[in-house]
N, C-alpha and C positions, 0 to 999 in steps of 0.2 A: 919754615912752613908749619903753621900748627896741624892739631890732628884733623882725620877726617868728623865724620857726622854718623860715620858707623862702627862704634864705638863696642855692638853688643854682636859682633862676630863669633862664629866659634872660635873657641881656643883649636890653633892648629891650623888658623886660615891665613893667608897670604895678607902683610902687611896692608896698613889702611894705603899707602903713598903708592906701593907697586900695584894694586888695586885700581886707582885713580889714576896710575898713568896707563894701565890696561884698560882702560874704557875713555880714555882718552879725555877726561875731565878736567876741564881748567882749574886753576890752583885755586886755594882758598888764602884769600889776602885776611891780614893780619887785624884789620880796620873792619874785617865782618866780622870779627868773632868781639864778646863780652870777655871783658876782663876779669869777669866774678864769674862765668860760668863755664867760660870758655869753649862755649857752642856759638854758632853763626846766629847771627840777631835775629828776630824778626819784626819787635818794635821795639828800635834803639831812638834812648834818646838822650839828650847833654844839659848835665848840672851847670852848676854858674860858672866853674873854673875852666869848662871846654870841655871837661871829658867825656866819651859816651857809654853805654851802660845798655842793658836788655833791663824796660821798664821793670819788668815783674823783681829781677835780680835788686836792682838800685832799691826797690820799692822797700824791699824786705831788708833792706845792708840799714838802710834809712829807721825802719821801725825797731830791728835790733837797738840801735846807738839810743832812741828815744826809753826804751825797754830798761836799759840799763844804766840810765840815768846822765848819757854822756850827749854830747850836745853834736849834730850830726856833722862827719869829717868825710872827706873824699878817700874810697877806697886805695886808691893810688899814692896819694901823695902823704895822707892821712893826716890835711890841714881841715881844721873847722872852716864849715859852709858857714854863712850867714844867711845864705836860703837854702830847701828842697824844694824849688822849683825845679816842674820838669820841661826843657824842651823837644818836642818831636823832633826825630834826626829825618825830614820825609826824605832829602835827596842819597843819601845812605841806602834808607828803607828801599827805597824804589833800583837802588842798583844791587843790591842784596837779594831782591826780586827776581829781576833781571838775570843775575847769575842762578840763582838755583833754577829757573827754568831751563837754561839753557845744562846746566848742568845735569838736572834729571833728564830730560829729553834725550841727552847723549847717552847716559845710564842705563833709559828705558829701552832707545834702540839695540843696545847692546844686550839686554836682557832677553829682547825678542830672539836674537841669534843663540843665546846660553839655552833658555830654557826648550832643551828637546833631552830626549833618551839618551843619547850618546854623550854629552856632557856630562864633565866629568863633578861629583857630586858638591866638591867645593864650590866649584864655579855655581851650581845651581841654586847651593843654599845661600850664596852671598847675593846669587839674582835677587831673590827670593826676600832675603834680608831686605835688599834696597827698595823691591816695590811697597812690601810694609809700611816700610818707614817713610816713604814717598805718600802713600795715602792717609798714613798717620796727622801727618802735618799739615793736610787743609783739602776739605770736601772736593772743593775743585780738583784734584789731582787725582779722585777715583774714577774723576768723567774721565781723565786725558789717560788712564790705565785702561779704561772700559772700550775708547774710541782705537788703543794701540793693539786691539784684538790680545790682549795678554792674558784676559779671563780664561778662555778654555785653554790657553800653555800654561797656566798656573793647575785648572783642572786634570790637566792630562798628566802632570807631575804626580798624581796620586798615588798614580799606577807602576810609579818608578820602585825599582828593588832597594833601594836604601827606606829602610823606616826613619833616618831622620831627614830626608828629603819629604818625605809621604807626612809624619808631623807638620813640617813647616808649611807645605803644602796647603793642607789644614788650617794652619793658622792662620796665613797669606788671605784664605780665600774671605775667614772671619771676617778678619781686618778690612776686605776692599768689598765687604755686603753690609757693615755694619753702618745703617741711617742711609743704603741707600737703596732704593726700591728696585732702580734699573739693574746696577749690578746683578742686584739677587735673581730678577728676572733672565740674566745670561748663564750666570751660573747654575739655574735652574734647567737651560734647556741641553736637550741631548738626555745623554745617563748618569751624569755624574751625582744627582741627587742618590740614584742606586746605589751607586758605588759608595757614598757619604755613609748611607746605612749598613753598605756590608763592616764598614771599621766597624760598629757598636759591639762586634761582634770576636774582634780581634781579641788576640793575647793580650797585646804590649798594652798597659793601661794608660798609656798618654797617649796615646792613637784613640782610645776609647773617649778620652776626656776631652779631644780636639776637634773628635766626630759629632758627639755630643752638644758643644757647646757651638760650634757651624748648625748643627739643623736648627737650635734656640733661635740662632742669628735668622735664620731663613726663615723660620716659622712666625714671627713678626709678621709677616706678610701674608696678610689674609686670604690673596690670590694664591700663595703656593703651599697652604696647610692641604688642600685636599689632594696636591700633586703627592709630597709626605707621604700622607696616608696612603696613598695607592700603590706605594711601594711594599711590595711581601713581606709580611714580617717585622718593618717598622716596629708597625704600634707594639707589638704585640713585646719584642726587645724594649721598648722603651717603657713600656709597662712594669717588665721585669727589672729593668736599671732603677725606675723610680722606687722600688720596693726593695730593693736590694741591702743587704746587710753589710756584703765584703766588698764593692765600691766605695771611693772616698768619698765625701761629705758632700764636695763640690759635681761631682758628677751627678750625685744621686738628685741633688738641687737643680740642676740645667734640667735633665731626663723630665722630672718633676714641671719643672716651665714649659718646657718644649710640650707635652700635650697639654697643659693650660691652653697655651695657644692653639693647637689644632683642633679643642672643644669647639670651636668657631666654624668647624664644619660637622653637618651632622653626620656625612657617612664615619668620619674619624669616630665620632662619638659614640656609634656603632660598633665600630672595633672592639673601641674601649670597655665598652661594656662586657662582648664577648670575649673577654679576656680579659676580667674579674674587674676592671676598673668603672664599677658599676654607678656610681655617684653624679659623671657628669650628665647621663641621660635620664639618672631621677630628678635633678636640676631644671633641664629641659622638661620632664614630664608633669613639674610640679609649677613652673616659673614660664616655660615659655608660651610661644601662640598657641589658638585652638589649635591649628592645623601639626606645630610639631607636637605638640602634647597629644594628640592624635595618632600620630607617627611614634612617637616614642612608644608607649605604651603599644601600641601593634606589633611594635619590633621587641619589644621585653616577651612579647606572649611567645616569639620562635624563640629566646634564647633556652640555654640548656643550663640552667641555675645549680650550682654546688646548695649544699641544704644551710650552712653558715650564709650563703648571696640572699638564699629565699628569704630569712629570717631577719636580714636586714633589709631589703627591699620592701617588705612587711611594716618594719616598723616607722620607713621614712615615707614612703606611698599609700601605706594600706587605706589611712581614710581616704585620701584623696581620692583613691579610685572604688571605695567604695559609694564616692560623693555621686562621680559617674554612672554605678550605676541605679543610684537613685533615680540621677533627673538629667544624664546628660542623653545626647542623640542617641540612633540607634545604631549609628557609624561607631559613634565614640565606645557605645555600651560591648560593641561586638568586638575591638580593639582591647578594653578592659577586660571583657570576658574572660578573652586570650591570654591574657597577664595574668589576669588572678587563679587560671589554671594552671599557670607555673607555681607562681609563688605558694599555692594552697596546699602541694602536694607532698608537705613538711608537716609534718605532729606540728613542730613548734610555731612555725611562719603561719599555718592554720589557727590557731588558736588566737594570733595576733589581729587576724582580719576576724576571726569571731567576736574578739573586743572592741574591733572600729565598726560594728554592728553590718557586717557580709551578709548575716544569714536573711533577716527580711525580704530585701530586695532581691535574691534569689529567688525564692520560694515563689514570690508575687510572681516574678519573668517565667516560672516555669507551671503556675496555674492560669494567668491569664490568657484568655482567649478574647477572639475579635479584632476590633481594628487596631488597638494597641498591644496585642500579640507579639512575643517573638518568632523570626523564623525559624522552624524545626530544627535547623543545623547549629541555630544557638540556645534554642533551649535544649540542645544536646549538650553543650559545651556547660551552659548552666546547672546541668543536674552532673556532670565532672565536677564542677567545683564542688559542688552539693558532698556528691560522694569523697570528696578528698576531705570537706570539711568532716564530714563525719564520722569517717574515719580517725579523727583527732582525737575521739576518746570525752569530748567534753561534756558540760553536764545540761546535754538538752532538752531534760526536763526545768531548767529554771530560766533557758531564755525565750524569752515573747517573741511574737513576729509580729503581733499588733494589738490594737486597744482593747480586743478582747480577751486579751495574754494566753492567747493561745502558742504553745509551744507546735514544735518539729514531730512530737511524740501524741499530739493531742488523735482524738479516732477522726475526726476528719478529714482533719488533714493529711492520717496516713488513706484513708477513703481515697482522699485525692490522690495520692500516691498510685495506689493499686487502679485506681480507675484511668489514670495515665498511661498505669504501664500497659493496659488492655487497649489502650487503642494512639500507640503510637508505634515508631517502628524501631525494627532492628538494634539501632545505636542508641537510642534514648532506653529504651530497654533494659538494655544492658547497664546502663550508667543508675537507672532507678531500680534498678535488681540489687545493685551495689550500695546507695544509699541504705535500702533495708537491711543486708548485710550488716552493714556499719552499726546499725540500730540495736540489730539481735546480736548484736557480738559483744554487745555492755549489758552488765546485770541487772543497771539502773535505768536503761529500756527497753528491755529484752521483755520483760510482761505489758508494756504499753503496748507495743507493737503485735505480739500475738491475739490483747485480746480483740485489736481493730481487725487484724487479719479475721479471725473467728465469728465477728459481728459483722462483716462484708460477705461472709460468706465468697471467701475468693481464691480457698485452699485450690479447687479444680482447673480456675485458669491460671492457678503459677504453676501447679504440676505438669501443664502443658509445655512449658518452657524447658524442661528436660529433654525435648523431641526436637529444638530449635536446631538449624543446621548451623548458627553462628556458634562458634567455640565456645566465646567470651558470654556472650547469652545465657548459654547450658550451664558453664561453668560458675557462672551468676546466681541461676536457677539455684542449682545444686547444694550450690552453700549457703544460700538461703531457705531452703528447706529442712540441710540438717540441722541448721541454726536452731530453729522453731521446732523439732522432732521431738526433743525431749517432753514439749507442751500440749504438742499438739499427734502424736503418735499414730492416737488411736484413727483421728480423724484423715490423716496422710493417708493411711494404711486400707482404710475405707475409700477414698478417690483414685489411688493407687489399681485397686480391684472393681471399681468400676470404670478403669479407660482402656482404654488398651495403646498398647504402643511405650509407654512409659516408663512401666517395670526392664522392657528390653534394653531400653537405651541405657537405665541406670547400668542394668551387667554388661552390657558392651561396652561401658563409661571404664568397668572396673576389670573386666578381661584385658586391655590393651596391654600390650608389651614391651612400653616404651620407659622402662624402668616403672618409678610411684610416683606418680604426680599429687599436688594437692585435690584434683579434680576426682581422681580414685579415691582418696580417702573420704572427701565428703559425701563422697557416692554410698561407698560401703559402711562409712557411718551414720547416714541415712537411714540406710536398709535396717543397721543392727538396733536403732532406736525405734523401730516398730515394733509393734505390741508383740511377741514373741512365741506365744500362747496361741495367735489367730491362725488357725489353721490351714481357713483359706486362704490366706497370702502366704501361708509359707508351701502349700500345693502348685500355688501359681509361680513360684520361684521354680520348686523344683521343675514343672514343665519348660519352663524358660531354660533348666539348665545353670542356673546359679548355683547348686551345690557342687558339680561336678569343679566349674570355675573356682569357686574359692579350697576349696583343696589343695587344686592344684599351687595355687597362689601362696595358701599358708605352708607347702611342702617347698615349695622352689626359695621361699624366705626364709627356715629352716635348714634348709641345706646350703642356702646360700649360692643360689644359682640366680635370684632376684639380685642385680649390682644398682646400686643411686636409689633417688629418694629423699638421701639426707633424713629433716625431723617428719617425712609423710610417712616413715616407715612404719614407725610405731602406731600411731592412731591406725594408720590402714590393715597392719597386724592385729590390732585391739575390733575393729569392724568387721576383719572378717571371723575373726574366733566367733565374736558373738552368733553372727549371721546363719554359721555352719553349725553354734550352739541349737537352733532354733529346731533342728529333728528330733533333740531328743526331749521335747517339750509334747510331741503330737505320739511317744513309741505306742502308747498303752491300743490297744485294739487292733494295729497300724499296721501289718505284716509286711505290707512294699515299705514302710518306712525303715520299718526293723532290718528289712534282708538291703538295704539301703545303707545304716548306718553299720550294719556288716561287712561291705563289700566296702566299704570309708576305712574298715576298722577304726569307726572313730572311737572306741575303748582306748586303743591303745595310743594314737593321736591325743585325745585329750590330756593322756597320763602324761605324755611326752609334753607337751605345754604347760604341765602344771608346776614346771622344772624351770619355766626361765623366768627368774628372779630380775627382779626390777622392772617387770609389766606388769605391777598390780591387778588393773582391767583384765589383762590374760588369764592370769591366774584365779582369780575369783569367777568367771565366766566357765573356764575347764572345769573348777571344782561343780558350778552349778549343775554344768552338762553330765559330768561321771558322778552326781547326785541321781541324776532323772536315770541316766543310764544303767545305774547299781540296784536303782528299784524296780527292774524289770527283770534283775536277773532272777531272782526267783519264781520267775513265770519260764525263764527260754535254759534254765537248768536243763539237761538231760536226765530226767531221773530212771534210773537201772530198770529192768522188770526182770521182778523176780517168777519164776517158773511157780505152778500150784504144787502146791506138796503130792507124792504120789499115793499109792495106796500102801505100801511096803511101810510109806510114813506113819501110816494109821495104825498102824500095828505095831509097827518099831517108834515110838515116837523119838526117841535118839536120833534118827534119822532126819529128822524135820528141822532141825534147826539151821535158819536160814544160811546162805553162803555168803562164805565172805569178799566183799567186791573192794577190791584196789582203786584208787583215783578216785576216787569222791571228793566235792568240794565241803569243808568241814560246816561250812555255813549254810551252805544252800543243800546239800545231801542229794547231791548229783554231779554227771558232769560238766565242768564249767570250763567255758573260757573266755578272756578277755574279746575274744574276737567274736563269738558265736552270742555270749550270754551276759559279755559284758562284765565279768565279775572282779572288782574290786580287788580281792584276793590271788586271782591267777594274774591280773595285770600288773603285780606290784605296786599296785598305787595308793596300799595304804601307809605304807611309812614314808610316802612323797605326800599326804594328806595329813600326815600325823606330823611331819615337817613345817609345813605351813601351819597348823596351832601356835608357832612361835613366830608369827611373822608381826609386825607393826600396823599393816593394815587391818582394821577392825573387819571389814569387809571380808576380805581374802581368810581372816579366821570363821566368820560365818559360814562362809559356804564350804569349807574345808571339812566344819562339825559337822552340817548338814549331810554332808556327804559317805563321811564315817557312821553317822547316825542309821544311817541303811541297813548297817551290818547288825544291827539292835534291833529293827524294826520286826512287828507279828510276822509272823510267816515262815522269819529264819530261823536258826537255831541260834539262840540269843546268847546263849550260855558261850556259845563256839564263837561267836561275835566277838566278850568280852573276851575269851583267850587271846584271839587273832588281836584285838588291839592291845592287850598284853604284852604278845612277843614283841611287839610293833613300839613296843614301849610309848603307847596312847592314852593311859587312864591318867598316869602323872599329868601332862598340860590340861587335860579336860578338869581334872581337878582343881586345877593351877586358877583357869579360868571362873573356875565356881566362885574362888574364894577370891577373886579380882574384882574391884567395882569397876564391871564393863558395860556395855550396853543390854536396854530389857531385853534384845532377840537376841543379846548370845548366852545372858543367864538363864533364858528360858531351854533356849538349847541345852546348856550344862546340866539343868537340875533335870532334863528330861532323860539325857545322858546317864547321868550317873545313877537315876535310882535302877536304870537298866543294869547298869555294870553293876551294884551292889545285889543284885539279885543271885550274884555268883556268892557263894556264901562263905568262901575264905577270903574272896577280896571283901566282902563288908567287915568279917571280922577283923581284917587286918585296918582298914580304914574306919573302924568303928573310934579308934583310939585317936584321930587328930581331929582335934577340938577346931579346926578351921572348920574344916569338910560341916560338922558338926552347926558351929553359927552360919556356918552361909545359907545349911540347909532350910535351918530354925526363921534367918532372914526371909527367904523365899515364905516358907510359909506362912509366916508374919503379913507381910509387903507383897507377895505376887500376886497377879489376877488369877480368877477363879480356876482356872486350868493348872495353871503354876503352883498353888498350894494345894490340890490335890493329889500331884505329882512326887511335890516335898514331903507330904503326911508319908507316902506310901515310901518314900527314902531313908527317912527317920524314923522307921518300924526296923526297916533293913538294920540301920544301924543302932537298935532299941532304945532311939530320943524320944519314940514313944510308943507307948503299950499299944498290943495286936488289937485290943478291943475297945480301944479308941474309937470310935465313930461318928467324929467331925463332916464328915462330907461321905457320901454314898460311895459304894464303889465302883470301879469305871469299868468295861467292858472290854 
């Protein structure tokens, strides 16, 4: 007997002959099989001498012998033909038929009874084997598998605990769906398509690779791409399979076809998308009908885009849908809207839709009114995009919006802006509260936009918008107003004191206690870029109770009882110093203010902040404050009373000479202190002022001297000044500073400085002899304005660069 026909058995499986007599298969006669391949024929046919052959076999034995230059001989006998004729062997063919029907049929019945759970795993895999191979060898034979109800016992073998049962499985099912529609339609019903998807999931990577290339097989079938998809998880695994780096080559390639094919449904292509496989529904968005390009795009505007998807969706959609919203419907425009508020909300994917020209066709959708108006809820959406584009940073002074090249930044069209946001509601509001934002937050149109704001005359209805009950509103407001503060100050500061309700919100904005938001800091730096000096707004703070507030605020962040914040700490630390700076700007005449900045001790508070290094703003601000504060001390000094002399004096004049009083401030010539009078001296804050002389910021130097400068000024004892800066070791950097080329208002400072301090007449004599001190002087005098070389004459007398009776300029009072 020759061998079977199942030849690719495992190793370790029960011979082919005890096989075939266990399923009780008629024998294979010796006259079906080929003598060149020795497999059972299927279209045998006989050469001239009688013998018969498998066409394709003879065909090739035949073109060999021609190949090789030998003249064609019978495989058998290996006598030269004198023909390659072939004839059909049909009455062979037809009983070779005959038996393998009858033969698989006995096979299949027997398979029906193998394949269950309790069969033992040999048995299953050789079922298993034979149905293969049974459907392998001719289309018909997958009907008479399909008709033997064998599809769901091959299906239900998946679930068997042998993984190479559950493989074959797999493979089987390939094999009996591949070209054919019904099949797949059985194999699809029930859950086994679920189950197909849990393998992708599997460890063992030939289960991965067999699951894989079964749903390729099934997914041909346009009717069961959407069943696929609906299965959890699916897409989203095979997403990941196709991107995959450590899958082998051939998987990664099925994964890859198998959603080719389920792009053929849209809800797949949906998936796809949300779960980054974004290409197939810009395809559809770009390629298909109105109605999916409709749909697509609607459904891009819910997706939740990584900023890499925006940026490429951007650059393969972006005209497209900005063609839409040139000139398509108002379905499609609100569809687009919704997408281009995704993709906009990227610096970079922004800037891509500014180039396929976004901004026009915005601007138009959200000034038109009348019958070709948008509805409110999309020219809500319209000024989102607006504010995301402008937020990009780009340079909106150089693009048109139309024939008359008027820009984004032009005064009417911010007119239009402001006169929108006055009579629209809530949400639109907020979104063109934000645009302006975006505007004043660039240096390159931060003065376009102020000076529309200023010629609209419209500071009073955005100050309103700090009183708004919507968060995002206020919060819009807010920082659009400190935007513009710096510019516009004085004028805030004026509508601020003429409303009421506004000022309160701002310190309720900046009392809350929910850590530091960005909303406090724009609040408080708001407040600190108003004009500082204006008296009455800073009266109307104090009733409000803002001073007591920021105190509190600048002591709890000091101590460290303020937790979060992140980078809002600083700026809102820098806003409120300034804010609380603003008392000692109104002290002079002021006695609630004074017994005010008393009960603050803000003396000692400022000194304390003039200490934390690496807040420039802080620092410069403190020194400003304990400048104003040190020139009052000489007014709120304690000066002693001395008793009248008595008569005993008049007679004894020995007697009269006055007493001697302990605790005197050397400078002021009474009693001082940091907390009562403010003094510079009893607070220690001249060698934390003499400290800052060598700091980097030119600033933080200015208000340091200024500050020091106090201790110089008429009134004090000046002489006591320059000691105190002496011990303080002060004169060196002021010096230092003379002979520095630094700025006119810190030379004017120095040269004012120093001809004070040279009045001490051992320090000029001592500083007589360095020839710096000397040119720099000479410079000022040369080169300063008329204040300044009056000042250097009278320095370089100090140190005799020139004669007493010199009389260049008059002398000063």
């Amino acid at each position: 007997m020759a061998e079977s026909w199942d030849g690719n058995l495992d190793s370790g499986s029960r011979s082919d002959e005890s096989y075939r007599d266990s399923l009780h298969v008629e024998p294979i006669y010796d006259a079906f099989l080929c003598p060149l391949t020795k497999e059972v024929m299927r279209n045998p046919v006989t050469i001239e001498n009688g013998q018969t052959f498998e066409r394709e076999a003879i065909e090739k034995w035949f073109r060999e012998c021609r190949d090789s230059g030998k003249r064609p001989t019978c495989p058998l006998t290996q006598k030269e033909l004198k023909s390659t004729d072939l004839n059909p062997s049909i009455a062979l063919r037809n009983t070779i038929e005959e038996w393998t029907k009858r033969n698989d049929s006995v096979q299949l019945d027997k398979a029906c009874r193998i394949l269950s759970p309790g069969s033992p795993e040999v048995d299953v895999l050789q079922a298993l084997n034979h149905i293969a191979h049974i459907c392998q060898k001719s289309r018909s034979n997958k009907h008479v598998v399909r008709n033997a109800k064998l599809i769901p016992m091959i299906a239900e073998m998946l679930k068997h605990g042998s993984t190479k049962v559950r493989i074959k499985a797999l493979e089987t099912l390939r094999i009996v769906a591949e070209g054919d529609d019904d099949n797949k339609d059985v194999i699809a019903a029930g859950d086994t398509i679920r189950t197909i998807v849990k393998f992708l999931s599997h460890e063992h990577s030939q289960e991965r690779e067999e699951a894989v290339s079964l749903l390729y097989e099934l997914s041909k079938s346009e009717l069961l791409c959407e069943k696929i998809g609906g299965v959890g998880g699916a897409i989203l695994i095979l997403v990941g399979m196709a991107s995959s780096k450590s899958e082998n080559i051939s998987t990664v390639e099925k994964a890859d076809k198998t959603l080719q094919n389920l792009e053929k449904c849209e809800k797949n292509v949906r998936q796809m998308a949300e779960n980054g496989r974004l290409q197939p529904l810009l395809t559809l968005l770009l390629e298909g009908s109105a109605d999916t390009q409709l749909s697509m795009a609607s459904y891009l505007g819910e997706l939740v885009l990584s900023n890499d998807v925006k940026v490429f969706v951007a650059q393969t959609a972006g005209s497209a849908l900005v063609d839409v919203m040139k000139s398509g419907s108002k379905q499609a425009r609100e569809a687009t809207l919704k997408a281009l508020n995704q993709i906009s909300s990227y610096e970079a994917s922004a800037k891509i839709l500014i180039q396929a020209g976004i901004l026009p066709p915005l601007v138009k959708d959200l000034f038109t009114v009348g019958i070709n108006q948008l509805p409110m809820r999309l020219k809500e959406v319209s000024a989102t995009v607006l504010a995301n584009i402008v937020s990009s940073g780009a340079d909106f002074e150089s693009i048109p919006l139309d024939q008359d090249h008027r820009t984004l930044v032009s005064e009417d069209i911010v007119h239009n802006l402001l006169h929108l946001i006055s009579n629209t509601g809530p949400a639109i509001e907020c979104k063109l509260l934000q645009i302006l934002v975006g505007l004043t937050s660039s240096s390159t149109t931060f003065m376009n936009i102020v000076a529309a704001i200023k010629s609209s005359g419209a500071t009073i209805s955005l100050i309103q918008f700090v009183e708004a009950p919507q968060r995002d509103v206020r919060m819009a407001s807010i920082k659009l107003l400190h935007n513009i503060s710096p510019d516009m100050g004085q004028e805030l500061a004026d509508a601020f004191r003429g409303t009421a309700g506004q000022l309160s919100s701002l310190i309720n904005v900046i009392a809350e206690n929910n850590g530091i938001s960005e909303e406090q800091a724009d609040a408080v730096g708001l407040l600190a870029n108003l004009p500082e000096r204006d008296s009455d707004l800073t009266r109307r703070l104090l009733d409000e109770g803002a001073f007591k507030i920021v105190v509190s605020k600048v002591t709890s962040i000091r101590q460290g009882i303020t937790r979060g914040g992140g980078r809002f700490v600083t700026p809102f630390l820098e806003g409120l110093v300034k804010v609380l700076s603003r008392l000692t700007y109104i002290l002079e005449g002021q006695p609630e203010i004074i017994a005010l900045a008393r009960e603050y001790n803000l003396g000692a508070l400022f000194t304390d902040l003039l200490q934390m290094n690496g807040l420039d703003n802080v620092q410069t601000v403190s020194a400003q404050a304990l400048q104003n504060l040190s020139k009052q001390s000489r007014h709120l000094t304690r000066i002693p009373v001395v008793p009248e002399p008595g008569f005993c004096c008049t007679i004894f004049p020995c007697l009269g000479n006055p007493p001697v009083i302990n605790g005197l401030c050397r400078v002021h010539h009474g009693f001082c202190s940091v907390k009562d009078s403010f003094c510079l001296l009893e607070g220690r804050a001249v060698e934390k002022l003499v400290a800052c002389l060598d700091h980097a910021n030119v600033k933080v130097i200015e208000a340091a001297l200024s500050a020091l400068c106090t201790l110089l000024d008429d009134g004090v004892d000046i002489e006591q000044g320059v000691s105190v800066l002496d011990d303080a070791d002060g004169i060196k950097p002021i010096l230092e500073i003379l002979r520095e080329n630094c700025t006119e208002t810190l030379k004017q400072q120095a040269v004012w400085a120093v001809e004070r301090i040279l009045r001490k007449e051992e320090i000029a004599y001592e500083i007589s002899g360095d020839q710096n001190v000397g040119t720099a002087l000479v410079d000022a005098f040369r080169h300063g304005d008329y204040r300044t070389r009056q000042i250097a004459e009278r320095a370089l007398k100090h140190v005799d660069k020139l004669p007493n009776f010199s009389g260049v300029f008059p002398k000063m009072g």
